[in-house]
Each structure stands twice: as structure tokens, then as C-alpha cells.
N, C-alpha and C positions, 0 to 999 in steps of 0.2 A: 818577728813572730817565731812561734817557734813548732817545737812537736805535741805543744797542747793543742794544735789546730784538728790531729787527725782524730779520729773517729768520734763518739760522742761521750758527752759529759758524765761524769760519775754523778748519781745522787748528793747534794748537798746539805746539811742541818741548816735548820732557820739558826738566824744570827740575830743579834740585837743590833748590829749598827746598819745606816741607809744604805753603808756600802757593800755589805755582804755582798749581794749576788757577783760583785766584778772581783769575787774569789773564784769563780766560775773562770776558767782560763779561753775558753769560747766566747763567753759572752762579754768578756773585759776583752778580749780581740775586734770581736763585732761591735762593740760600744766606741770603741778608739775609732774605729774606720766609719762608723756613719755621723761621728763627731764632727770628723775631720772633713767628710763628706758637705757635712751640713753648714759648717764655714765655708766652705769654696760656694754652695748654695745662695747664703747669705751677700756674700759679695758680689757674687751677680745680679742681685736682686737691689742692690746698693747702686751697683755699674750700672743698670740697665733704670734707673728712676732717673739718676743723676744724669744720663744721658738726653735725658728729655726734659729735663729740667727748664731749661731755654726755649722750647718748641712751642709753637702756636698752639693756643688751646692745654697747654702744660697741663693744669691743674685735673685735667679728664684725665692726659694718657697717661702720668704720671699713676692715678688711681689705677689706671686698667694694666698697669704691669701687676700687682697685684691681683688682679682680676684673671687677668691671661694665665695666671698660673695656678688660678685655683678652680676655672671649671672645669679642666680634662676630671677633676674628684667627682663633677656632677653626671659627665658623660660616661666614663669609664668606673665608676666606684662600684657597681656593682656584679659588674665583668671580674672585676683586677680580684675581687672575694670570694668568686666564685674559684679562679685560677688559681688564687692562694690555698683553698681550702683540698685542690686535687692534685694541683700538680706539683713537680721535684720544685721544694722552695728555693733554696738553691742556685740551680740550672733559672731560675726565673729572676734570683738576684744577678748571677753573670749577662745575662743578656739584659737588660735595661741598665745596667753599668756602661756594658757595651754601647748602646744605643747614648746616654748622656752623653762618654767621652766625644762620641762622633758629632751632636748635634753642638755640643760645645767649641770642639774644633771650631764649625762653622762660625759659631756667633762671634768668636775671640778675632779669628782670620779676617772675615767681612767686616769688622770693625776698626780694624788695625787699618785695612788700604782704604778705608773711607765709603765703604757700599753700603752701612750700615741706616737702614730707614726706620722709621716709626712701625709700620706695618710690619717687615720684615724682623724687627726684635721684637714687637707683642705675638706674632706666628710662633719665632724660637724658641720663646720662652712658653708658651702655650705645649709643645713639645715636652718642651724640660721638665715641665708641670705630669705632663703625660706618662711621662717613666717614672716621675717621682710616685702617682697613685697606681701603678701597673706594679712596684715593687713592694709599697707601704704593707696591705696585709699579709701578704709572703713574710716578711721580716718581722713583723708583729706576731705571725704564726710560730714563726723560727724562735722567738724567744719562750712563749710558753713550751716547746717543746726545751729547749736549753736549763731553764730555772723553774726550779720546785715550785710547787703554789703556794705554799708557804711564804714564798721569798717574791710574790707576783706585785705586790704593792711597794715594794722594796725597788724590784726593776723596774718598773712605771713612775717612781721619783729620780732613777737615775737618768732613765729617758728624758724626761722634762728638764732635769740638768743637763745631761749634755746639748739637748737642743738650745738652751737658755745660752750657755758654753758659748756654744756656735752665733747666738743672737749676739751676746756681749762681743765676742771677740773679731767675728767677721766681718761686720758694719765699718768696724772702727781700723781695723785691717785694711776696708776697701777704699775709705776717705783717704788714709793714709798714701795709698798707692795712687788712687787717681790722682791727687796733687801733685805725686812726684812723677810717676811710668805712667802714667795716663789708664782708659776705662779700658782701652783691648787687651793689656796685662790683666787686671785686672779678671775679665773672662778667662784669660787662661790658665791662671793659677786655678779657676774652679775646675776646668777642666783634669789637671793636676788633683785634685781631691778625688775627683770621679776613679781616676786610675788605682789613686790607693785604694778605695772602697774592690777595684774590681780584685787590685793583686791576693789582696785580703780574703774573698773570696775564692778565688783560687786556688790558694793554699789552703786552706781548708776541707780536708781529708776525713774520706772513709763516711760521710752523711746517709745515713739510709733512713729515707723520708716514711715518714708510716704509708699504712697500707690502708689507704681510707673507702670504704665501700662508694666506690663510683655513680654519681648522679650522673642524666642528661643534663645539659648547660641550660637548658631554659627552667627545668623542673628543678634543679637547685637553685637557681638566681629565686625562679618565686619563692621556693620555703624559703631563705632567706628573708623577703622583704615579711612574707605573712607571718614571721615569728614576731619581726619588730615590730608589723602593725597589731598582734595581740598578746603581746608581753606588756601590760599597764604598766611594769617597773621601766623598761627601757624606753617607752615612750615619754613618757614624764622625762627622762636623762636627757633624753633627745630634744624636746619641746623646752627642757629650761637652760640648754646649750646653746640653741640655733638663738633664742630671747637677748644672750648674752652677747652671744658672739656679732648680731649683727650689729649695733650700735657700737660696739667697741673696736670695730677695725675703721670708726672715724678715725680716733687718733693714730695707728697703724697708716693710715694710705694718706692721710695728708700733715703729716709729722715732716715729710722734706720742708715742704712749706712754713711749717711753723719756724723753721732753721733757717730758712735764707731770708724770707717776708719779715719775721717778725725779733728773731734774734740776729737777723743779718750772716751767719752764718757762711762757710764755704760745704764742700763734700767734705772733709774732714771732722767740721763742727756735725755736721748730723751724723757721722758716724758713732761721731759720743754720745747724744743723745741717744741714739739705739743699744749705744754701748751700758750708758746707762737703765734704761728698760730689761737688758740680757741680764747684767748684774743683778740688778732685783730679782728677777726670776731666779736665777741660781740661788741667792739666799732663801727666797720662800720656799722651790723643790727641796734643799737641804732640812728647811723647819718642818714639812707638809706632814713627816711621819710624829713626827710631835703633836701639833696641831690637829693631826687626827686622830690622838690619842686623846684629846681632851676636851673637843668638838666634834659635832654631827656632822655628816656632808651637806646636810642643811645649811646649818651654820656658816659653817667653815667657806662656801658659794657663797650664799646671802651678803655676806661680810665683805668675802671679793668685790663682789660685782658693786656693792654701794662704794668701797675704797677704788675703784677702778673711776666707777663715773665720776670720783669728786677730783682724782689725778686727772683726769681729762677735762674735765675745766679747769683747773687750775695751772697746768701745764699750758693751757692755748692763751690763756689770761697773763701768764706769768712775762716780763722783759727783761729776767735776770737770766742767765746762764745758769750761774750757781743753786739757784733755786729754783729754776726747771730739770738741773741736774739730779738734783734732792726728790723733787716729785714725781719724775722718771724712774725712778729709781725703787721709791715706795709702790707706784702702779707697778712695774715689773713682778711685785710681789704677790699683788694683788692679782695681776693674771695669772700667773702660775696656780694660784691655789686655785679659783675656781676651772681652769682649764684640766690641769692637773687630776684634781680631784675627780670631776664628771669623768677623765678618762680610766683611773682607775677603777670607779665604780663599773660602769659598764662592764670592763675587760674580764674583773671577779664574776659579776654576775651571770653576765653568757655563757649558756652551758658548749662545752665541749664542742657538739655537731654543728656548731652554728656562728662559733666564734670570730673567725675568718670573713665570713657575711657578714654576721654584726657588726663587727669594726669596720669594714667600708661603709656601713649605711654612718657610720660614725663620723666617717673622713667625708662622706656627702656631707653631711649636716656641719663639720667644721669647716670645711673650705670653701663649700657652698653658701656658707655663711658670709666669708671672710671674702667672697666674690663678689656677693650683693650689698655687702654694708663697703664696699670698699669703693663699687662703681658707683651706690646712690649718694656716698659723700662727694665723689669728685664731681657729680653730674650736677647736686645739690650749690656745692662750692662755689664751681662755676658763676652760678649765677647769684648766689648770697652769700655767697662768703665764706673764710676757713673758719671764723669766729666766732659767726652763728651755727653752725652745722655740728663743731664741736660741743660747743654749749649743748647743744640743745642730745646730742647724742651722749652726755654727760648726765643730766639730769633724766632719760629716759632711765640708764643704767642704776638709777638712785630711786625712780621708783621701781623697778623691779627687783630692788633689794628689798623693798617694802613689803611688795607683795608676796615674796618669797616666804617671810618672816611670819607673815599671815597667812599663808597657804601653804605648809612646809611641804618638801619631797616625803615620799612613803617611806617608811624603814621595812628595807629588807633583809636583815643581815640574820634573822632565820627562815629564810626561804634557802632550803637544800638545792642549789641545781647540779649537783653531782649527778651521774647519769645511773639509776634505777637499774640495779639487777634484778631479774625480774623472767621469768620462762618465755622464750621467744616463741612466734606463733610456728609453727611447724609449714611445711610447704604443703601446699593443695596438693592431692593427687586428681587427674582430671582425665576425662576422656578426651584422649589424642584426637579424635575423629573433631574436634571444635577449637583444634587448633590456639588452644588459651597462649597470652604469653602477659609476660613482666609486665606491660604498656598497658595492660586493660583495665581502665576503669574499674574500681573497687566501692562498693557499696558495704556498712556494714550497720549492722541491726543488733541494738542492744535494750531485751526487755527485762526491766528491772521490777518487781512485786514491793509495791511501799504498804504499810500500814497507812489506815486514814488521820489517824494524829499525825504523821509525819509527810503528808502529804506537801504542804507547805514548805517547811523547811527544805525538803527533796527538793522541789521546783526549784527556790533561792539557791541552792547550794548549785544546781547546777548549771547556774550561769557562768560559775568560777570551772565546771569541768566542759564547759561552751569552750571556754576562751584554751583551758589547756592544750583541745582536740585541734583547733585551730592552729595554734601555734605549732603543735608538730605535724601537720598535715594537710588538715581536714578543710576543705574548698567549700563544705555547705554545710548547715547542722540543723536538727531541730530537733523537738520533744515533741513526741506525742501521747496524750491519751487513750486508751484502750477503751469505746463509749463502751461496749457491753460487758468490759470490769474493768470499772474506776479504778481501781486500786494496782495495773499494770500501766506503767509508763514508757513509752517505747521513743528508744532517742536512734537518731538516723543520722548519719554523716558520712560523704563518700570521700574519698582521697582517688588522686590522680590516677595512680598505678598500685596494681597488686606490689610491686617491689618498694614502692614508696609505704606502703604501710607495714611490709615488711621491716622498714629503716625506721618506723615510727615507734615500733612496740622493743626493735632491739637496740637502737641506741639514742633516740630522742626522748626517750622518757625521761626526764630527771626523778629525781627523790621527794621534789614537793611536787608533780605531776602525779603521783604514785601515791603520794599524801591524800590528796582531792580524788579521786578514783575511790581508794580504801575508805574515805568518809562517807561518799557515796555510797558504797555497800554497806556501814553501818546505818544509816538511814531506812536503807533498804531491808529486803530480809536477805541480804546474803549479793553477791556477786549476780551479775545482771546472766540469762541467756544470749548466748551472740553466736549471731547468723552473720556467714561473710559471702559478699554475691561478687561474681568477676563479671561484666558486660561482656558480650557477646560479638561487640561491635569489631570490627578490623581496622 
């Protein structure tokens, strides 16, 4: 590395090729190092199946090393978004660097002299898991700050690449080593990636993290979760991810299996197998900007997920190497676009105040995904088989290509969520003697005058400004009519804190929140009367 690491990034122009943004000399830094990072990941995750391989009951614990590493997403995902979205990103990448090298130490060491148990590597790795979602939105955050939005579907293909990188090259890295230096090398070399990731860090000079208007920890985890539960675009993203994802980490958790059961296989052989699945994925990330130049994200999923389930029966079915190799290969591709895809949609769509949240409820819903489809295949397996469980996980993902095709995602690609300049509310002045502060419950009253032709339409329309006030705040809402004049409508919604509605009208407004607002007032005769009450309570 060098002196591109110190302070931050110059502005960049969009580029036409996928590689643009790793002209970025920060972000081609940070991309090498979680590359690199993510091989050393891969290989323990190779070390630590193949160590169990032979154990009683294999075909559970085998699944639940996958498992062990994907719920610390369920328990901590929306801790780790909230710490991404405040604190120095950073200072939060050096320290869970820090914490991997250590807990890696351990698992490499107790493995080498023979202390190595089932319980003790699904705990470690449950850890490993741990830092891995305590750093994800941080560095996720780090990059939109790094690379222009312009160039943000450009960096979310490269991501998807180098993580594919890391699939293709790590697996097949660890088969290799186990055969020769045995599974405790193996862990330490991951450990060895960790460090690069921290040096890398490290070096990296002069960061001055924005200055983001500080939430309570609990009062920011909620607006997080209440954006996603009433943003209809990000729920649908969510709902047709979590669909996909769980049936498809059948073939993910019990792929060792298909390599020693049914190909005969050693660790080396199922490293190419995975190696093969990684290769696909890099070709599909590399085609993805294509492909979404000439397909919907509709599409572009729908297609996945049915090419994904038809690789996964045919890969559990297949006795040939060469021709499991071939259909590994093609599925690789198939995951990446719909994985890929879903993740760049989101990342575009989230506005600004909320992005860092959103992407953990993201990483819930992918790993949380990749946790339960991974323990219900092994648990499933167990007792019916690798052959039915795949099948049958094969054929769910081929009708929810179905369904998809028939019930497409919404298009939003003219929904504005840039954040809405717009007159901020001015501060109360209050009588000191009642002691007001930030904390107190806010109430606010908004009467609108409709004409009686548009009485109707007012009502409907404001179902859609129901869900906006929600999403950037609002805990309760309702409309009311005025009985002794019809024709005033009075809408009520309180939010948590004076200071949260403060944060609501200055930087949670987007450009299509501000759209539904303005419609409303032409409906109306003009802009609503608004009363704003602060409780009393202490």
C-alpha cells in the first residue's frame, strides 16, 4: 500500500466499465484486504465442515457449522447497524480484526495439539460469525462514503466478485492444504488474512468519519426496524430474499456430502466443487451490469432462483465429476445474480439516515436465512436423506421462479429517496418553569380543509402518507373527521421524542416523502394547520 491510504477519496466520474470504482485507491485497498480476508474465512469454514466430517451424527453438525456462523446476524444484526450508523467505522473495523486474529489464534492452536471438540469449534466459529456481523455494516457504510452513487451498482458487483474470488479460490486452497499440512494450518493461515485485513486498516490515514446527529441506542434500532416494516419496497426485497435464500443453502450445507457419499470425493475434491460454484459467481458478478441493463430485477431474480433450483437437482442427481463440475458452475451464476441483484437494489434504494440499519436487517434476513435453511436440511437429511431434501429444495426454488414471474417485484426506479431539502422545524421556545426536554413525547396535529369532491381521493391518498409518517417516525397515526365540518380532516401522529421529530422533518424526509406531502396539499386547499404538543410527563 501506499500514500493513497491517507485521508479521503477525491470525487470520482462514472465509468462505463464494472471496474471503475477500484480506480478509487481506498477502495481498491479495502477491496484487496476483505478479499483476502474472506479467503482465509472460506477456508475455515472448509477446515471446520471437513473436521466433522467423520463424527457421529456428521450430517447435523456438518449443517450447523454453517449455522454457528450465521446466527450471531440474527442476535446482533441490529446492534452491529445501529454502531455502524454512529460510531468511527473504522476504529470498529480495527477492533473486530483484532478480536478475529485472537479468536482464530485459538481455534488454529487447540486444533493443532488435539483439544479440538464439536462444541468447542461450533462456539469458535459462532464468535468468528460474531465479528464478522459487528464489522459488515461499518464497511458497508465505509464504502458509500468512499465511492460516488453513481458508481454504487458498479461497487456492489465488485463486492459480489471478490466474495465469489474468495468462494472459488479459498475452498480449493483449503482441500489442498488439508491433504497435505493437515485442518490446524489450515485455520492459521485464516488467521493470517485477519492480520492483513487489520495492517490494511491501519494504515489507512487521516479518516474523518461524518458527524451524524446522534440517536439513543434503543430509539435508533426502533426507527430502523419501523422504516423496513413500512417501506412496501424494502419488504417485498426482503420477503423475496429470505423465499430464496432458505431452500437454497440445501445445496450449500450438504454439498460436503454430495463429494464424499456420492462422488466419493476426499477435502480436496469438494474444494473444487465449491471452487467450481465461486467461478460461476465471478462470471455472473462480472455479466450482472450487463444483464441489468437489459432485464428487470424482476427478471433478472425470477431467472436465478428457477436456474439455481434446477442446479440443485441436478448436481445432487449427477455421478459424474465433470458434469457436476459444469452444473456448479452454471448454479454459481445463478446465485450471484439473484443474490447480487436483491443486494444492490436495497443498498440504491435506502435513503441515506437509515442505510446502515437497513443493510443489517439485510444481513438478518440473508444469514438468518442461510442458518435456517442450513439446520432444516441437515436435521431433514438426517433422517431422509441428502437426495430427497435436495430435490425437494430444488423444485420449491422452481416454483418460486413461478411465482415470481406472476407476481412481479414493484418498480421503483422513480421513487426519489434522496433526502428532501425542505425548511426545518425551528426549536420550541418553552417555559423553563416545566422543565421540557429532547425525551418528551411529541404529539402533532395536522388539519387539512378538503373540498367535498375530493374527499375521497384525500382519504386514499393518505394511506400512502400513513405509511411515509411511519417510516420516518411516527409510533401511532390516524385521520380524523371534524363531525361539525365535514369537510376538515384532522390526521394525528405522535413520534417518540421532540428531538426524533426534529431528525424526522431534517433529514428523514426523502424527495418522494415530500412528493406524497405536496399531493396531499393539492387535494387539499393548500398546506394542512399543524399544532405540535410536547408531554408533560418526566
Amino acid at each position: 500500500m501506499t500514500n493513497a491510504l491517507v485521508g479521503q477519496p477525491a470525487a470520482h466520474k462514472e465509468g462505463g466499465s464494472p471496474f471503475a470504482p477500484l480506480r478509487i485507491p481506498l477502495f481498491r485497498a479495502l477491496w484487496i484486504a476483505v478479499v483476502v480476508a474472506d479467503i482465509g474465512g472460506w477456508m475455515q469454514t472448509v477446515g471446520a465442515q471437513w473436521l466433522l466430517v467423520g463424527q457421529p451424527n456428521a450430517t447435523v453438525l456438518v449443517a450447523l457449522v454453517s449455522t454457528a456462523a450465521a446466527v450471531p446476524f440474527l442476535i446482533l444484526g441490529i446492534p452491529a447497524g445501529v454502531l455502524g450508523e454512529f460510531l468511527n467505522r473504522r476504529r470498529i473495523l480495527i477492533a473486530v480484526q483484532g478480536f478475529q486474529v485472537v479468536v482464530g489464534s485459538a481455534l488454529a492452536v487447540l486444533t493443532v495439539i488435539g483439544e479440538m471438540s464439536p462444541a468447542l469449534l461450533l462456539t469458535l466459529t459462532f464468535l468468528l460469525g460474531a465479528g464478522d456481523v459487528l464489522q459488515l455494516p461499518a464497511y458497508q457504510a465505509l464504502v458509500q462514503e468512499i465511492v460516488p452513487r453513481t458508481q454504487l451498482t458498479r461497487s456492489t458487483s465488485l463486492s459480489a466478485i471478490g466474495i465469489n474470488i474468495s468462494r472459488a479460490v479459498g475452498p480449493a486452497l483449503a482441500g489442498l492444504a488439508i491433504s497435505t499440512v493437515g485442518i490446524g494450518f489450515v485455520f492459521a493461515l485464516n488467521v493470517a488474512t485477519s492480520m492483513f485485513f487489520l495492517i490494511t486498516v491501519l494504515r489507512w490515514r487521516g479518516y474523518a468519519p461524518p458527524t451524524p446527529h446522534v440517536e439513543p441506542f434503543i430509539d435508533a434500532a426502533r426507527a430502523g426496524l419501523r422504516y423496513v416494516l413500512y417501506s412496501g419496497v424494502v419488504r417485498n426485497l426482503f420477503l423475496r430474499l429470505s423465499l430464496f435464500i432458505i431452500p437454497a443453502n440445501a445445496l450449500w450445507a450438504l454439498l460436503p456430502f454430495i463429494a464424499s457419499s456420492r462422488l466419493h470425493l476426499g477435502s480436496d475434491g469438494y474444494g473444487f466443487l465449491l471452487a467450481a460454484l465461486g467461478l460461476g459467481s465471478v462470471s455472473g458478478a462480472l455479466l450482472l451490469p450487463l444483464t441489468r441493463t437489459r432485464f428487470s430485477l424482476n427478471s433478472t431474480t425470477a431467472a436465478g432462483a428457477a436456474l439455481f433450483g434446477a442446479g440443485t437437482i441436478a448436481a445432487t442427481l449427477s455421478a459424474s465429476l465433470p458434469l457436476t463440475l459444469v452444473v456448479l458452475f452454471v448454479t454459481g451464476v445463478a446465485w450471484i445474480d439473484v443474490v447480487a441483484s436483491f443486494s444492490a437494489a436495497v443498498q440504491i434504494f435506502l435513503p441515506t439516515w437509515v442505510r446502515s440499519r437497513g443493510l443489517s436487517v439485510y444481513q438478518i434476513i440473508f444469514f438468518g436465512g442461510a442458518a435456517l435453511g442450513s439446520a432444516l436440511a441437515g436435521v431433514v437429511a438426517e433422517a431422509l436423506g441428502i437426495t430427497l431434501v435436495n430435490v425437494v429444495a430444488g423444485i420449491l426454488l422452481l416454483v418460486l421462479a413461478s411465482i415470481q414471474f406472476l407476481r412481479p417485484l414493484p418498480r421503483f426506479e422513480n421513487i426519489d429517496q434522496s433526502t428532501a431539502i425542505i425548511p426545518t422545524i425551528d426549536q420550541v421556545i418553552v417555559d423553563s418553569e416545566l422543565d421540557f426536554t429532547d425525551d418528551a413525547t411529541t404529539l402533532v396535529i395536522s388539519r387539512w380543509d378538503v373540498a367535498p369532491e375530493q374527499h375521497a381521493l384525500f382519504i386514499d391518498h393518505m394511506r400512502a402518507v400513513e405509511a411515509s409518517r411511519r417510516r420516518t417516525g411516527a409510533r401511532h397515526w390516524e385521520l380524523y373527521v371534524d363531525k361539525d365540518h365535514r369537510d376538515s380532516f384532522v390526521e394525528i401522529f405522535d413520534i417518540g421524542s421532540w428531538r426524533e421529530h426534529l431528525e424526522q422533518d431534517r433529514s428523514r424526509l426523502t424527495e418522494y416523502d415530500h412528493q406524497l406531502l405536496s399531493a396531499a396539499a393539492e387535494l387539499a386547499s393548500g398546506p394542512p394547520e399543524l399544532t405540535q404538543l410536547i408531554s408533560t410527563d418526566r
